[in-house]
C-alpha positions as CSV (number, residue, x, y, z in Angstrom):
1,X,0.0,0.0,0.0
2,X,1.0,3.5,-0.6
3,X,2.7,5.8,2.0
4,X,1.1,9.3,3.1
5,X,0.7,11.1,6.2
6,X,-2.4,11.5,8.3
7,X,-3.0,14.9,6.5
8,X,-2.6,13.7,2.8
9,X,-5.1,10.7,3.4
10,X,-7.6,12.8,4.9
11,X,-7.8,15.8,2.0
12,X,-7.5,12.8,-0.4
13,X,-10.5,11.1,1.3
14,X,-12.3,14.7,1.2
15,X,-11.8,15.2,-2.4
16,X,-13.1,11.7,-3.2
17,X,-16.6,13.0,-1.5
18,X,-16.6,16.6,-3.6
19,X,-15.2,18.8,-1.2
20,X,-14.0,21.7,-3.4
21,X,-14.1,24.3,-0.4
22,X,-12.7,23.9,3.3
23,X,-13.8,27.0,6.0
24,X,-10.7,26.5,8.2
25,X,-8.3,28.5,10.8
26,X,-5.0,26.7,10.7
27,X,-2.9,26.3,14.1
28,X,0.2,24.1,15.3
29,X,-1.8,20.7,15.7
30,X,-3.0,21.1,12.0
31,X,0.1,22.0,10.4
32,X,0.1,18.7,8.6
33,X,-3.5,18.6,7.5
34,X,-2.7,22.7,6.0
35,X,0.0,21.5,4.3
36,X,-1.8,18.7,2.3
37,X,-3.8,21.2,1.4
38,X,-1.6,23.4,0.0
39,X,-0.6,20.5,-2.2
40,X,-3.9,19.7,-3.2
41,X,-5.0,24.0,-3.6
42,X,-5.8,23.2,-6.6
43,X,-8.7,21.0,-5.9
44,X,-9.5,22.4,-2.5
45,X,-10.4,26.5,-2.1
46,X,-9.1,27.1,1.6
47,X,-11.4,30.1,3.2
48,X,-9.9,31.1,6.4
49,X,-11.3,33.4,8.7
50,X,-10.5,35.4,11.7
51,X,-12.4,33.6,14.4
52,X,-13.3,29.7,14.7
53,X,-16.7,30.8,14.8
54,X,-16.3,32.5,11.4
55,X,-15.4,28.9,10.1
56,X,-18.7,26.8,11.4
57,X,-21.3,29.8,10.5
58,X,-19.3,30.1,7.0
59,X,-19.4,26.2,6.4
60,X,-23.4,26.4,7.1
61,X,-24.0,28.7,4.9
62,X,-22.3,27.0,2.1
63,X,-24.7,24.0,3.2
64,X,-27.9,25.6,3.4
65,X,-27.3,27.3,0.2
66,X,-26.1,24.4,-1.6
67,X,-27.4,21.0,-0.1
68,X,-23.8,19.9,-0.3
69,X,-22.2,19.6,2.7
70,X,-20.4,22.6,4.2
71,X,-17.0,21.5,5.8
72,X,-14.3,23.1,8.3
73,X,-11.5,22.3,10.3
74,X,-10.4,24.4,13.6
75,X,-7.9,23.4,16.5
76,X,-8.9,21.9,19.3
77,X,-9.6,23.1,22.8
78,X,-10.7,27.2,22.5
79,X,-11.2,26.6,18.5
80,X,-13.6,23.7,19.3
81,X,-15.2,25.7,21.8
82,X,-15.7,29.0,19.7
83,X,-17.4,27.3,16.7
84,X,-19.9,25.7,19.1
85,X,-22.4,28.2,18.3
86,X,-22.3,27.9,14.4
87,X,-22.6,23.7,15.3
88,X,-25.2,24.6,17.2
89,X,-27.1,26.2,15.0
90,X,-26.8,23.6,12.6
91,X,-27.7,21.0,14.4
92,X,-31.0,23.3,15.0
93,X,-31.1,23.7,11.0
94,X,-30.6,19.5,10.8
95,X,-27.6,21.0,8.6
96,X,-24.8,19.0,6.8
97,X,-22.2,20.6,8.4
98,X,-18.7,18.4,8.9
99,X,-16.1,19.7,11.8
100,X,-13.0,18.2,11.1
101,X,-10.9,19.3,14.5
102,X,-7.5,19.0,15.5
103,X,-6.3,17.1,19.0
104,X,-3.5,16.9,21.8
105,X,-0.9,14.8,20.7
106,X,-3.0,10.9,20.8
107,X,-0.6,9.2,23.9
108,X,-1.5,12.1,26.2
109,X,-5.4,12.4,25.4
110,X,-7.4,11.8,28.7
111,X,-4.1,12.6,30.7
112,X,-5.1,16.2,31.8
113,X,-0.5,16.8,31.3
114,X,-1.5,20.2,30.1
115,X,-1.1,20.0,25.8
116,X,-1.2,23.5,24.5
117,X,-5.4,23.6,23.8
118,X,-6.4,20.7,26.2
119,X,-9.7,20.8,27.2
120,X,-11.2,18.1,29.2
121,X,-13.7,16.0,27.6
122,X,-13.8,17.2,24.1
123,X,-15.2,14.2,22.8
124,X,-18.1,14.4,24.8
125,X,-18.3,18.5,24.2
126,X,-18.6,17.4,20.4
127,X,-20.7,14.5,20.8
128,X,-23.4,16.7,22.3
129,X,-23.9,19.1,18.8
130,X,-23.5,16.6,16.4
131,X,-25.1,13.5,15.4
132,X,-21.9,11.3,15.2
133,X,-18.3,11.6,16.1
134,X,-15.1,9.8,16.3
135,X,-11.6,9.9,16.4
136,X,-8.4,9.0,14.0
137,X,-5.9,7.2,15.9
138,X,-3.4,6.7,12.6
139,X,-3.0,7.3,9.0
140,X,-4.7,3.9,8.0
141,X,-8.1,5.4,9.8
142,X,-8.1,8.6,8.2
143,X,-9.8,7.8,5.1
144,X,-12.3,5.5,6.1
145,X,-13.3,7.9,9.1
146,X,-14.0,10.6,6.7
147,X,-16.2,8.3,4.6
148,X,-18.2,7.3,7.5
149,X,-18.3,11.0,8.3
150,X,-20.1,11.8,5.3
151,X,-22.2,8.9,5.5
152,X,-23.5,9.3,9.2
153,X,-24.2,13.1,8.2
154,X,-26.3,12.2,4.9
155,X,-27.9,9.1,6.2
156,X,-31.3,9.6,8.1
157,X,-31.8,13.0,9.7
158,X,-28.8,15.1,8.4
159,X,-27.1,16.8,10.9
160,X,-23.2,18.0,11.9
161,X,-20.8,15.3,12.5
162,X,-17.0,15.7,13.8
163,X,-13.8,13.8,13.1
164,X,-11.0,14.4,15.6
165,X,-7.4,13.8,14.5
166,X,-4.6,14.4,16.8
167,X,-1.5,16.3,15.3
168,X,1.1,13.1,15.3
169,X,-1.2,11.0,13.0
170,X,-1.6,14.1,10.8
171,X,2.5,14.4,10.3
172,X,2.5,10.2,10.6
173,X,3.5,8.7,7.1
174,X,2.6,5.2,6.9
175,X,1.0,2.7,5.0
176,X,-2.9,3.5,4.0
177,X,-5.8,1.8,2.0
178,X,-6.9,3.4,-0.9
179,X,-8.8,6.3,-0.4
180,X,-12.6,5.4,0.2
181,X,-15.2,6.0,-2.6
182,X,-18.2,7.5,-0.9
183,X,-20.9,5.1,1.1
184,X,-24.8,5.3,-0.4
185,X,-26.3,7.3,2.3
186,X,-29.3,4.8,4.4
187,X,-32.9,6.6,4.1
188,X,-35.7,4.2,5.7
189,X,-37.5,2.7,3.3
190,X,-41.1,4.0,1.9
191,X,-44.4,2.1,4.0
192,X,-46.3,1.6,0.5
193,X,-49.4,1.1,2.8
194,X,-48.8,3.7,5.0
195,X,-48.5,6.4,2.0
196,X,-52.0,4.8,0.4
197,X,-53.9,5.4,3.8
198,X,-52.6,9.2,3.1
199,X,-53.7,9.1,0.4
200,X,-57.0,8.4,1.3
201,X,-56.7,10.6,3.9
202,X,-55.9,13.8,2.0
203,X,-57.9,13.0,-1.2
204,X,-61.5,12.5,1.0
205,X,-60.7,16.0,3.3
206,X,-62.6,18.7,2.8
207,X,-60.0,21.6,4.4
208,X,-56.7,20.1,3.9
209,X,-53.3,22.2,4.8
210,X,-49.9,21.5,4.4
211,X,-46.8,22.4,6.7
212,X,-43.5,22.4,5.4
213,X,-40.4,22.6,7.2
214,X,-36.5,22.6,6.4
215,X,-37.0,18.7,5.2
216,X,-39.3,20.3,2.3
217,X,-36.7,22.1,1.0
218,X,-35.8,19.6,-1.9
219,X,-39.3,18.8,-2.9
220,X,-41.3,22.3,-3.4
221,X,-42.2,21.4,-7.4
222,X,-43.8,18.0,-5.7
223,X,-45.0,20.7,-3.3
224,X,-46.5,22.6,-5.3
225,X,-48.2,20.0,-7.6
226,X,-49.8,18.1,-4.4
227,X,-50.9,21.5,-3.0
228,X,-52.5,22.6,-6.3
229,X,-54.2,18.8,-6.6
230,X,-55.6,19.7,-3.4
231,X,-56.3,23.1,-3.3
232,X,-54.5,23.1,0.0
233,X,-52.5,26.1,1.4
234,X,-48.7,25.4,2.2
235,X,-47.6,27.0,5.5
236,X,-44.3,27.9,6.4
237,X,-42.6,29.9,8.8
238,X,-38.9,29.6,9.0
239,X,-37.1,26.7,7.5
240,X,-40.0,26.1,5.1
241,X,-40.3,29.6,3.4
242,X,-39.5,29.1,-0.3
243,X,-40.8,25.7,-0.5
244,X,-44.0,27.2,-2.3
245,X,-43.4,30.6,-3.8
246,X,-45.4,33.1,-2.0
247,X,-46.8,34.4,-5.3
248,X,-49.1,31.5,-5.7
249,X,-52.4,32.5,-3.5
250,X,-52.2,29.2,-2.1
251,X,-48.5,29.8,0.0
252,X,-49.4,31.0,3.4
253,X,-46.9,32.2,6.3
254,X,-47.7,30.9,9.3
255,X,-49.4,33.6,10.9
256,X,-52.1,34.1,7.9
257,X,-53.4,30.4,8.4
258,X,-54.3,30.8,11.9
259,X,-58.4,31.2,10.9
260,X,-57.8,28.1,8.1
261,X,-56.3,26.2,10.8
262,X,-59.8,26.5,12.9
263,X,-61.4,23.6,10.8
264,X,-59.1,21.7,8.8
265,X,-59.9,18.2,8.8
266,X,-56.3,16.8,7.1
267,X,-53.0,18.1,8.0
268,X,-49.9,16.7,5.8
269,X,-46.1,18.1,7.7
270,X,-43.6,17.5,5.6
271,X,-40.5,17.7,7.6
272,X,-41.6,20.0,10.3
273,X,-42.4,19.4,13.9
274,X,-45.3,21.7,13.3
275,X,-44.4,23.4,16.7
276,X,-46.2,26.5,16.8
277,X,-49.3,25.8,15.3
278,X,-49.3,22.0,17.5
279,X,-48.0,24.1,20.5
280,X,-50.4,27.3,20.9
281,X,-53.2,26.7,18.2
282,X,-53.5,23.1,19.2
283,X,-55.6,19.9,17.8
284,X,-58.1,18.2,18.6
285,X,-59.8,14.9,17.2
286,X,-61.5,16.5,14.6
287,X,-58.4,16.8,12.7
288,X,-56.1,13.8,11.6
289,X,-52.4,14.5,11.0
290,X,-50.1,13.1,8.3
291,X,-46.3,13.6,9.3
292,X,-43.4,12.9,6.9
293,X,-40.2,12.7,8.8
294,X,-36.9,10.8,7.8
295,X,-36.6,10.6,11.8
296,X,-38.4,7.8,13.6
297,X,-37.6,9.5,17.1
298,X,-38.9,12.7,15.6
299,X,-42.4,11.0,15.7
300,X,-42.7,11.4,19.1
301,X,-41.9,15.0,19.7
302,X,-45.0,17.4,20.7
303,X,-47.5,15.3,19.6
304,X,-47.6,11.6,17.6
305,X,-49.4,11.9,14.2
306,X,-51.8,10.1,13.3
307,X,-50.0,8.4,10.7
308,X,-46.4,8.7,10.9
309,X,-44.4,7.9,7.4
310,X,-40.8,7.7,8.6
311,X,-39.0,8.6,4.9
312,X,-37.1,11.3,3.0
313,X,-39.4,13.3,1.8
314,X,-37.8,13.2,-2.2
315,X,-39.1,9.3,-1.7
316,X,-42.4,9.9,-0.6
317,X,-43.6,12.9,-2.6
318,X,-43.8,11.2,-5.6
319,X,-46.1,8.2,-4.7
320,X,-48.2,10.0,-2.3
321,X,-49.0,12.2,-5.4
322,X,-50.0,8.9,-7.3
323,X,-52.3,7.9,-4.1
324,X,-53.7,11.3,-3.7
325,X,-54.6,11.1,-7.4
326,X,-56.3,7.9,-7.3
327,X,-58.6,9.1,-4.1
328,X,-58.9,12.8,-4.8
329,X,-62.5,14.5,-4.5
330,X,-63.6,16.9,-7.3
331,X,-62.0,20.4,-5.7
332,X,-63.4,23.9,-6.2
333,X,-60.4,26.0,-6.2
334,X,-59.5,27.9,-3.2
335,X,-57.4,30.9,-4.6
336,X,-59.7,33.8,-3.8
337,X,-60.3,32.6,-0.4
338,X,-56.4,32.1,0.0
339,X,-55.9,35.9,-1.0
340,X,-59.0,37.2,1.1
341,X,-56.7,35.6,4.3
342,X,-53.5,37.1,3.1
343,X,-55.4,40.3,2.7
344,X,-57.1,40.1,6.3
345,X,-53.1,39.3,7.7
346,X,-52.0,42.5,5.8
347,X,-54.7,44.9,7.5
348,X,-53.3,43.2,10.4
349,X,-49.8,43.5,10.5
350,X,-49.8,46.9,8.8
351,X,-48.4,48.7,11.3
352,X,-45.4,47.4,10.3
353,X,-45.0,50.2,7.6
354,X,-41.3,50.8,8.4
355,X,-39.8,47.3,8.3
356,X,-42.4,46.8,5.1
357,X,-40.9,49.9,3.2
358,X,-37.7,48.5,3.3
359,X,-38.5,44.5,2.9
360,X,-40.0,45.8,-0.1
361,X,-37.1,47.2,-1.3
362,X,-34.8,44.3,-0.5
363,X,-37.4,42.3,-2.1
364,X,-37.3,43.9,-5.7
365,X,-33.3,44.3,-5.7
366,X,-32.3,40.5,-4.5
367,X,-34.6,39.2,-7.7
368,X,-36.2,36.7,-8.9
369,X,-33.5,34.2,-7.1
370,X,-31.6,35.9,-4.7
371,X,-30.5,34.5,-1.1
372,X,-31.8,36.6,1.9
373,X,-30.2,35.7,5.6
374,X,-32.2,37.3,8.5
375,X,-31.0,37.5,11.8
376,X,-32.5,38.2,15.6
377,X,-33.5,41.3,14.8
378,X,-36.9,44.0,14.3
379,X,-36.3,43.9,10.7
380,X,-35.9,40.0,10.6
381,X,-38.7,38.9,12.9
382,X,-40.9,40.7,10.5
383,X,-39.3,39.3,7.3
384,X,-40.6,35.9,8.4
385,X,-44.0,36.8,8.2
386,X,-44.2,39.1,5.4
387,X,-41.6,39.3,3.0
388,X,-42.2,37.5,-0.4
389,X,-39.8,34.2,-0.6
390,X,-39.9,32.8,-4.5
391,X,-37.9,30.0,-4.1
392,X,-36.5,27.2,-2.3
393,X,-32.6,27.6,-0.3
394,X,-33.3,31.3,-0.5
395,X,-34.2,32.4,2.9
396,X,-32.3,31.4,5.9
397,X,-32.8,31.3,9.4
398,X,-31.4,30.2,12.7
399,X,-34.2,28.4,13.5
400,X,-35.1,27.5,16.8
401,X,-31.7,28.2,18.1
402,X,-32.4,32.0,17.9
403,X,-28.6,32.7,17.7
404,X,-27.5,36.2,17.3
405,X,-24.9,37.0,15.1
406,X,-25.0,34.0,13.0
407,X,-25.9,36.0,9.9
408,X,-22.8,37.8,8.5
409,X,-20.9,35.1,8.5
410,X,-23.0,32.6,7.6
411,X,-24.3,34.7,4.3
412,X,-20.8,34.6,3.6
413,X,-20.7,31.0,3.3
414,X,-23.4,31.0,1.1
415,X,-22.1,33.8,-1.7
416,X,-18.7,31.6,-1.3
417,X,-21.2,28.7,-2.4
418,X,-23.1,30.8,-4.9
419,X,-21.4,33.6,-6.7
420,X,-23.6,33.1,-9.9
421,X,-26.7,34.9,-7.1
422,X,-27.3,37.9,-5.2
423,X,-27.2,37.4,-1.5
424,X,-28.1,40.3,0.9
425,X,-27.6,39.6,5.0
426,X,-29.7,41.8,7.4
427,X,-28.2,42.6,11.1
428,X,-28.6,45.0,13.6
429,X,-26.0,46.6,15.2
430,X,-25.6,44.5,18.0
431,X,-25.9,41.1,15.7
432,X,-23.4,42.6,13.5
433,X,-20.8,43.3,15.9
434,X,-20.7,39.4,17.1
435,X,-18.6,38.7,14.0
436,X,-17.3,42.1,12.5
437,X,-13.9,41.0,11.7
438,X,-15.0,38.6,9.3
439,X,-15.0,41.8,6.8
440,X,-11.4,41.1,6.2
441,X,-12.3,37.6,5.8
442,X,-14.7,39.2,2.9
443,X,-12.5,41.6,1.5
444,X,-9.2,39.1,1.4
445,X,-11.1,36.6,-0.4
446,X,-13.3,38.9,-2.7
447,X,-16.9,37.9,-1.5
448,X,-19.2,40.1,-2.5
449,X,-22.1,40.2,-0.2
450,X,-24.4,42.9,0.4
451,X,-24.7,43.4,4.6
452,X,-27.4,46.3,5.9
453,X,-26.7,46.9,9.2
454,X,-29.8,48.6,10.8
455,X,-28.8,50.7,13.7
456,X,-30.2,51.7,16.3
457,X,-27.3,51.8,18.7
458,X,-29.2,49.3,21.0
459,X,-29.7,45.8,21.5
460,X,-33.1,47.1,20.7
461,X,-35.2,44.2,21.4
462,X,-33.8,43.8,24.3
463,X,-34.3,47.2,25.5
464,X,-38.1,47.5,24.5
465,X,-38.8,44.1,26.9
466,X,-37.1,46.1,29.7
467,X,-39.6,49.1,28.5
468,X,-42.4,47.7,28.6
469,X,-42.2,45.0,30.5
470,X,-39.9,46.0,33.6
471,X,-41.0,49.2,34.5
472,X,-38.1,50.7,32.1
473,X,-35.6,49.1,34.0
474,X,-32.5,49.9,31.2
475,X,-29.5,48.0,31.8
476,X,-26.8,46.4,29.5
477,X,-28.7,47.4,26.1
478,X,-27.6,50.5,25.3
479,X,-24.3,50.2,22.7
480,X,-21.3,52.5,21.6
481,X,-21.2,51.7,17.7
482,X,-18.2,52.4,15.3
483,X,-18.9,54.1,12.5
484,X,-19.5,51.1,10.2
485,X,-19.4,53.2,6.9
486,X,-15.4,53.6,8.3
487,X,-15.5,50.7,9.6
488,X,-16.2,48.8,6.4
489,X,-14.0,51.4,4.4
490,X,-10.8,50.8,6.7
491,X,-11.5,46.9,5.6
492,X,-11.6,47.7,2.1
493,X,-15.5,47.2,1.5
494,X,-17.8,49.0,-0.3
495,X,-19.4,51.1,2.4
496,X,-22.5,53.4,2.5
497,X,-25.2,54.7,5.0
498,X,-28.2,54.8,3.2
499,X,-30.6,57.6,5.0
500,X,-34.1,56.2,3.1
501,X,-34.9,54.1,1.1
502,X,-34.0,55.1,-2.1
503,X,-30.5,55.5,-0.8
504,X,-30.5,51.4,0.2
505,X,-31.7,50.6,-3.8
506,X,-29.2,53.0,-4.8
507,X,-26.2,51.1,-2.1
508,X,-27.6,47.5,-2.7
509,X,-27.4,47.8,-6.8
510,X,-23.8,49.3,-6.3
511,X,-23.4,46.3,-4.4
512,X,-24.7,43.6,-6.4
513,X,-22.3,45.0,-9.3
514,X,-19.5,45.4,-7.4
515,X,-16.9,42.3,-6.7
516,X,-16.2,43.4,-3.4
517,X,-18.0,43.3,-0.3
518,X,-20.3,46.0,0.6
519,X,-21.7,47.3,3.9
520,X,-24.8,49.4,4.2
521,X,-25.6,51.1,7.3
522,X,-29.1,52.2,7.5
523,X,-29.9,54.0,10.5
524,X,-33.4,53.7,12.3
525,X,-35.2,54.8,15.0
526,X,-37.7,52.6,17.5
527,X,-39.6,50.2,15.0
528,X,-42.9,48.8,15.7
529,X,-43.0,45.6,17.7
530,X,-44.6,42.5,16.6
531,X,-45.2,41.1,19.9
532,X,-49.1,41.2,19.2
533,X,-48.9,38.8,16.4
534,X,-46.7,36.3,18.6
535,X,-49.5,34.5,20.2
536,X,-52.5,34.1,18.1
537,X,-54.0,32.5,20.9
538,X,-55.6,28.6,20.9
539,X,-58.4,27.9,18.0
540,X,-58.7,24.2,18.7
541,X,-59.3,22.1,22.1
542,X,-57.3,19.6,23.5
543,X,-57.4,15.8,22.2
């Protein structure tokens, strides 16, 4: 067999599974693995960052934007520990996201002898954000533990993975196998009489709905073809927006289905926990639920359907269409009274002129297919329920994690995966800040994203809870900015502060054009807050 270190086998066994981009911040216990990349540079774009954090948020977006799995590589101990959050987050996001760590030296792991980066436990750190992880203890392993990397990650429920492979087997030459073609990902197999009895199901309803989540995200022209057989309105909120293009009367955000939800008979969730609505609108036994979940265990989170179809969803669209077509009822269509509820939900969130002016501007200048990234922030809590999403992998969220900051940098993942589209990330000023020097990550390696930073010199939401809620008790939310058109000028960016909003068309065009990063700062005062449309209150009793 061959001779190669640790490091060669490992990029060898990456580029065998497609990996054409590595997020990474290089550091003494991966010299070994950086320099088999610079051998390989050619068949491996190395992005590094200024923070470890940089590296998992960057790799994420890559994923979300792409499918393909976003990878990155950091050193152990404090690098681990500061990409945690971007891991995090993906493991909310049930994101293909592969950390590819350093160690101590192997003979001293466990031994607590002080290795520069030691951290106690780090196994067990990684083992609770990821879905599977392991360690390389020589050359021979690394190979084959990359392939199983990638096929624990796409098999089942995708979600992070980490390898772990100490320096010494990095700079170890020995003997290896030959590099590992990639392993056929598992996915459950379809229940043929399971997805009949949906069938049946759907086609007899009288009010059906559909719920997409993040696991919908590869099926929307199924999607759309079972929701216009139907004449059933697709609800998303997060994860799922873009599954059905909001243009076609029968895509509904979340909050606009509230009154639908009242008496539907037949609910179909394709790869969604259906949290919210399950949650704080309820069910009761008037209503039967479908769930399509590639996660048996998910089955039994909030509430069990009532027929559970453990699959990918790509496997099951396409028979359940054939089903729903041999049982389907003659269907009056349902588009005007799909646009009389998105009408009703405009009256009602209308107050929310400000962040409305300037979603609609984003809107028109990202296009027909460009990538929006929100973030925990006034003008991203109302983008998720009311700014138009045409397609899917176009708007991305943290999900339930909620993590602040994640945006920047992980829009910069996804215009390093994407350069042919436009992609615009939102922050506030305090969001922003979390990841700030990343711009010389943007400007170094020529990614041209748009970033608007809104500011208003707070962590505002923050500070309107304490308002309202605390008897104005103001503490810890009031922030010192830079000046970020400076800020992103002394980085080399494209910077602006755009005053209205024809100043932010004006800035995000020059933007779009441009091959460098631009920053936009758009100041604004108090906006309104949509804590009146959190908690549309219970429509259905309990079981």
């Amino acid at each position: 067999m061959p001779q190669k270190t640790g490091g060669e086998a490992t990029v060898e066994a990456l580029i065998a599974h497609g990996v054409d981009t590595l997020f990474g911040l290089p550091g003494i216990q991966n010299d070994w693995l950086y320099n088999a990349l610079f051998d390989n540079r050619d068949q491996i774009r190395v992005i590094h960052t200024r923070h470890e954090q940089g590296c998992a948020y960057m790799a994420l977006g890559y994923t979300l934007a792409t499918g393909a799995p976003g990878v990155f590589n950091v050193v152990p101990g404090p690098g681990v520990l500061n990409a945690t959050a971007g891991m995090a987050t993906a493991y909310a996001l049930n994101a293909k996201v592969f950390c590819l760590t350093g160690q101590i030296l192997s003979r001293n792991i466990g031994k607590g002898v002080g290795d520069l980066h030691e951290i106690p436990h780090q196994p067990e750190v990684l083992r609770g954000l990821t879905k599977w992880n392991d360690i390389a203890l020589h050359p021979s392993e690394a190979g084959r533990k990359v392939a199983q990397a990638f096929f624990e990650m796409e098999s089942g429920r995708p979600r992070p993975v980490a390898l772990e492979i100490p320096p010494d087997v990095l700079k170890l030459r020995a003997e290896v196998p030959p590099t590992p073609t990639p392993w056929p990902p598992f996915a459950p197999p379809v229940d043929a009489g399971a997805i009949e009895t949906a069938g049946q199901w759907l086609g007899a309803a009288k009010r059906p709905m559909i719920f997409v989540g993040g696991g919908a995200q590869g099926v929307s022209a199924e999607v759309e073809q079972l929701a216009e057989t139907l004449q059933a309105p697709v609800v998303a909120y997060r994860t799922g927006h873009g599954v059905l293009d909001s243009r076609n009367p029968l895509s509904l955000k979340q909050p606009e289905a509230h009154g639908y939800y009242k008496a539907t008979d037949v609910v179909l969730a394709i790869g969604s926990y259906m949290r919210m609505p399950l949650q704080r609108w309820g069910s009761d036994r008037n209503m039967k639920i479908i769930r399509i979940d590639v996660d048996s265990d998910a089955m039994q989170r909030i509430q069990r359907p009532d027929l559970p179809i453990v699959a990918r969803a790509e496997e099951a669209l396409p028979p359940l269409l054939d089903a729903v077509d041999r049982h389907n009822r003659v269907r009056s269509p349902r588009a005007e009274q799909m646009l009389a509820l998105k009408a009703e939900w405009a009256k009602t969130s209308a107050y929310l002129a400000p962040q409305r002016s300037y979603l609609k501007v984003i809107r028109e200048e990202l296009g027909e297919d460009g990538i929006f990234v929100d973030e925990l922030t006034q003008m991203g809590y109302a983008a998720r329920i009311i700014m138009p999403i045409y397609k899917p992998r176009s708007y991305f969220s943290s999900g339930y994690q909620g993590t602040l900051g994640y945006g920047f940098p992980t829009a910069l993942g996804a215009k390093v995966a994407r350069p042919d589209l436009p992609v615009l990330s939102i922050a506030g000023d305090g969001g922003f800040m979390f990841s700030a020097a990343e711009l010389a990550t943007a400007a170094q390696h020529r990614i041209p994203l748009v970033t608007i930073i809104f500011n208003n010199d707070a962590y505002g939401n923050v500070r309107t809870m304490q308002i309202r809620d605390y008897d104005e008790r103001v503490i810890a939310t009031d922030l010192l900015n830079p000046d970020f058109v400076k800020l992103g000028e002394a980085f080399g960016a494209n910077a602006f502060r755009a005053e209205d909003e024809t100043q932010l068309r004006k800035a995000m065009r020059y933007g779009f054009a441009s091959e460098l990063p631009t920053i936009i700062e758009a100041p604004i005062g108090e906006t309104p807050s949509l804590d009146r449309l959190r908690d549309q209150g219970r429509i259905r009793p309990p079981r």
